[in-house]
C-alpha positions as CSV (number, residue, x, y, z in Angstrom):
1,X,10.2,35.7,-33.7
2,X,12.8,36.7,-31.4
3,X,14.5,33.6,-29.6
4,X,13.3,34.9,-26.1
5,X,9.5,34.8,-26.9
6,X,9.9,31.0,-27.9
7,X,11.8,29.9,-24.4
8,X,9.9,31.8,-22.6
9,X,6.7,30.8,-23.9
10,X,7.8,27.3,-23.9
11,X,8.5,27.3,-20.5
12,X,5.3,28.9,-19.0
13,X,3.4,25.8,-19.4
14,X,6.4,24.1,-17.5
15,X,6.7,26.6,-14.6
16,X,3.4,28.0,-14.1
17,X,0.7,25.0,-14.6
18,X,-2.8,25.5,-17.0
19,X,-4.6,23.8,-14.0
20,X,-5.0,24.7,-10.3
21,X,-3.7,22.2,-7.8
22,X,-6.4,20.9,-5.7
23,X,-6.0,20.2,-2.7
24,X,-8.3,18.0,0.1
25,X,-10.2,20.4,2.4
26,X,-13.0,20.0,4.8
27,X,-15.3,22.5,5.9
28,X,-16.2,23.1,9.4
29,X,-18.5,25.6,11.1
30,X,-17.9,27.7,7.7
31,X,-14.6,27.7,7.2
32,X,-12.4,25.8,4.8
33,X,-9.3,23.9,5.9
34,X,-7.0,22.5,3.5
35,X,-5.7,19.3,4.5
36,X,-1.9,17.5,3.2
37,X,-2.0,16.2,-0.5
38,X,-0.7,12.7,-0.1
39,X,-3.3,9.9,1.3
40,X,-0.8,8.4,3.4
41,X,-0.4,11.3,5.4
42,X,-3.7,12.2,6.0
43,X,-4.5,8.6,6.6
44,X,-1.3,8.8,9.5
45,X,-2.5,11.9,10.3
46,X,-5.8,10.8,11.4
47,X,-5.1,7.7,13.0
48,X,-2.8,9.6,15.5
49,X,-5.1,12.1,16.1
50,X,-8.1,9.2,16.7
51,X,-5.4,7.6,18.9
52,X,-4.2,10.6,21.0
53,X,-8.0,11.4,21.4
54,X,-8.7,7.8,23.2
55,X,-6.0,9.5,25.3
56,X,-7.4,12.6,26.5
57,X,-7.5,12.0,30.3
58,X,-3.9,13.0,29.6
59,X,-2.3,16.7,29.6
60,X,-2.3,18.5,26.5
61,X,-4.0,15.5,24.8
62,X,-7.9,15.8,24.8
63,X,-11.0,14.3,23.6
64,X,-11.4,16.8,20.9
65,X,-8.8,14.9,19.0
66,X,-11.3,11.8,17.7
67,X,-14.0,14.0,15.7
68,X,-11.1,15.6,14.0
69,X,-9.3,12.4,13.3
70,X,-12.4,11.0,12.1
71,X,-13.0,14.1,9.8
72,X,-9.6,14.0,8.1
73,X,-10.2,9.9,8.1
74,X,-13.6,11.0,6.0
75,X,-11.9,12.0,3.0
76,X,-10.2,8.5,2.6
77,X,-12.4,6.2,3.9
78,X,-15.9,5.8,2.4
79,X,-17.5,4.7,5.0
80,X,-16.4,7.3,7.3
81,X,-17.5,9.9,4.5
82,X,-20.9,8.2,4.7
83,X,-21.3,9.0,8.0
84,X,-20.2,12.4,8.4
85,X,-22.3,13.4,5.2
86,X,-25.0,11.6,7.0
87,X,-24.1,13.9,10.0
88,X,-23.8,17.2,7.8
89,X,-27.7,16.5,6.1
90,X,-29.3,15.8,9.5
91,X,-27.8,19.2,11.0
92,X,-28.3,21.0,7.8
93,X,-32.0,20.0,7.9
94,X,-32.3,20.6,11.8
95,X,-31.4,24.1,11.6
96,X,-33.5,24.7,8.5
97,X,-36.4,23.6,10.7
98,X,-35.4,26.1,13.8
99,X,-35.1,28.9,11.7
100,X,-38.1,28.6,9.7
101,X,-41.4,30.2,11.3
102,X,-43.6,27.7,12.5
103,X,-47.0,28.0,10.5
104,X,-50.2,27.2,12.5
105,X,-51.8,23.5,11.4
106,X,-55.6,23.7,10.4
Protein backbone atom coordinates (compact mmCIF):
# COMPACT_ATOMS: atom_id res chain seq x y z
CA UNK A 1 0.00 0.00 0.00
CA UNK A 2 1.56 3.08 -1.17
CA UNK A 3 2.16 5.70 1.71
CA UNK A 4 -0.14 8.28 0.02
CA UNK A 5 -3.34 6.13 0.05
CA UNK A 6 -2.90 5.67 3.96
CA UNK A 7 -2.66 9.70 4.63
CA UNK A 8 -4.95 10.43 2.46
CA UNK A 9 -7.47 8.06 3.50
CA UNK A 10 -6.67 8.84 7.06
CA UNK A 11 -7.37 12.21 6.61
CA UNK A 12 -10.75 12.15 4.79
CA UNK A 13 -12.60 11.37 7.84
CA UNK A 14 -10.78 14.43 9.41
CA UNK A 15 -11.39 17.02 6.52
CA UNK A 16 -14.54 15.94 5.02
CA UNK A 17 -17.08 14.77 7.87
CA UNK A 18 -19.30 11.06 7.58
CA UNK A 19 -22.26 13.33 8.82
CA UNK A 20 -23.93 16.42 7.45
CA UNK A 21 -23.96 19.48 9.69
CA UNK A 22 -27.39 20.42 10.64
CA UNK A 23 -28.27 23.43 10.99
CA UNK A 24 -31.59 25.26 12.67
CA UNK A 25 -34.07 26.39 10.03
CA UNK A 26 -37.54 27.47 9.95
CA UNK A 27 -39.92 27.39 7.27
CA UNK A 28 -42.07 30.11 6.22
CA UNK A 29 -44.64 30.55 3.41
CA UNK A 30 -42.54 27.43 1.85
CA UNK A 31 -39.34 28.31 1.95
CA UNK A 32 -36.56 27.22 4.25
CA UNK A 33 -34.35 29.59 6.10
CA UNK A 34 -31.40 28.47 7.94
CA UNK A 35 -30.88 30.12 11.03
CA UNK A 36 -27.03 30.63 13.13
CA UNK A 37 -25.80 27.32 14.85
CA UNK A 38 -25.05 28.63 18.32
CA UNK A 39 -28.14 29.08 20.77
CA UNK A 40 -26.87 32.13 22.16
CA UNK A 41 -27.01 33.88 19.08
CA UNK A 42 -30.23 33.00 17.97
CA UNK A 43 -31.48 33.60 21.37
CA UNK A 44 -29.69 37.46 21.03
CA UNK A 45 -30.78 37.49 17.78
CA UNK A 46 -34.36 37.22 18.56
CA UNK A 47 -34.61 39.29 21.48
CA UNK A 48 -33.27 42.31 19.40
CA UNK A 49 -35.45 41.67 16.73
CA UNK A 50 -38.71 41.33 19.47
CA UNK A 51 -37.18 44.55 20.90
CA UNK A 52 -36.65 46.66 17.69
CA UNK A 53 -40.20 45.41 16.68
CA UNK A 54 -41.85 47.19 20.03
CA UNK A 55 -40.04 50.00 18.22
CA UNK A 56 -41.61 50.22 14.94
CA UNK A 57 -43.15 53.74 15.11
CA UNK A 58 -39.47 54.38 14.28
CA UNK A 59 -37.74 54.71 10.68
CA UNK A 60 -36.35 51.74 9.26
CA UNK A 61 -37.58 49.73 12.39
CA UNK A 62 -41.13 48.16 11.96
CA UNK A 63 -43.59 46.03 13.47
CA UNK A 64 -42.65 43.09 11.30
CA UNK A 65 -39.74 42.56 13.47
CA UNK A 66 -41.80 40.73 16.67
CA UNK A 67 -43.25 37.65 14.62
CA UNK A 68 -39.82 37.11 13.32
CA UNK A 69 -38.14 37.40 16.69
CA UNK A 70 -40.70 35.26 18.09
CA UNK A 71 -40.08 32.54 15.25
CA UNK A 72 -36.24 32.38 15.68
CA UNK A 73 -37.20 32.54 19.75
CA UNK A 74 -39.40 29.19 18.75
CA UNK A 75 -36.57 27.01 18.17
CA UNK A 76 -35.18 27.66 21.72
CA UNK A 77 -37.84 28.23 23.80
CA UNK A 78 -40.52 25.49 24.19
CA UNK A 79 -43.07 27.29 24.94
CA UNK A 80 -42.78 29.66 22.11
CA UNK A 81 -42.45 26.36 19.80
CA UNK A 82 -45.77 25.40 21.35
CA UNK A 83 -47.41 28.09 20.13
CA UNK A 84 -46.20 28.63 16.81
CA UNK A 85 -46.80 24.78 16.15
CA UNK A 86 -50.19 25.55 17.58
CA UNK A 87 -50.32 28.38 14.98
CA UNK A 88 -48.96 26.23 11.96
CA UNK A 89 -51.93 23.18 12.70
CA UNK A 90 -54.72 25.73 12.94
CA UNK A 91 -53.60 27.33 9.40
CA UNK A 92 -52.68 24.06 7.98
CA UNK A 93 -56.23 22.75 8.83
CA UNK A 94 -58.03 26.19 7.77
CA UNK A 95 -56.80 26.02 4.38
CA UNK A 96 -57.42 22.30 4.01
CA UNK A 97 -61.04 23.21 4.80
CA UNK A 98 -61.10 26.27 1.92
CA UNK A 99 -59.77 24.14 -0.56
CA UNK A 100 -61.82 21.19 -0.13
CA UNK A 101 -65.29 21.20 -2.06
CA UNK A 102 -68.01 21.67 0.21
CA UNK A 103 -70.34 18.46 0.01
CA UNK A 104 -74.07 19.11 0.38
CA UNK A 105 -75.47 17.80 4.11
CA UNK A 106 -78.50 15.39 3.85
Amino acid sequence: MPKEQGVSSHLEGILEPTEPISRPKVKVAGRHFHLPGSPWLRMILGVALVFGGFLGFLPILGFWMIPLGLLILSVDIPVIRRRRRRLSVWWGRRRQAKQAPSEPAS
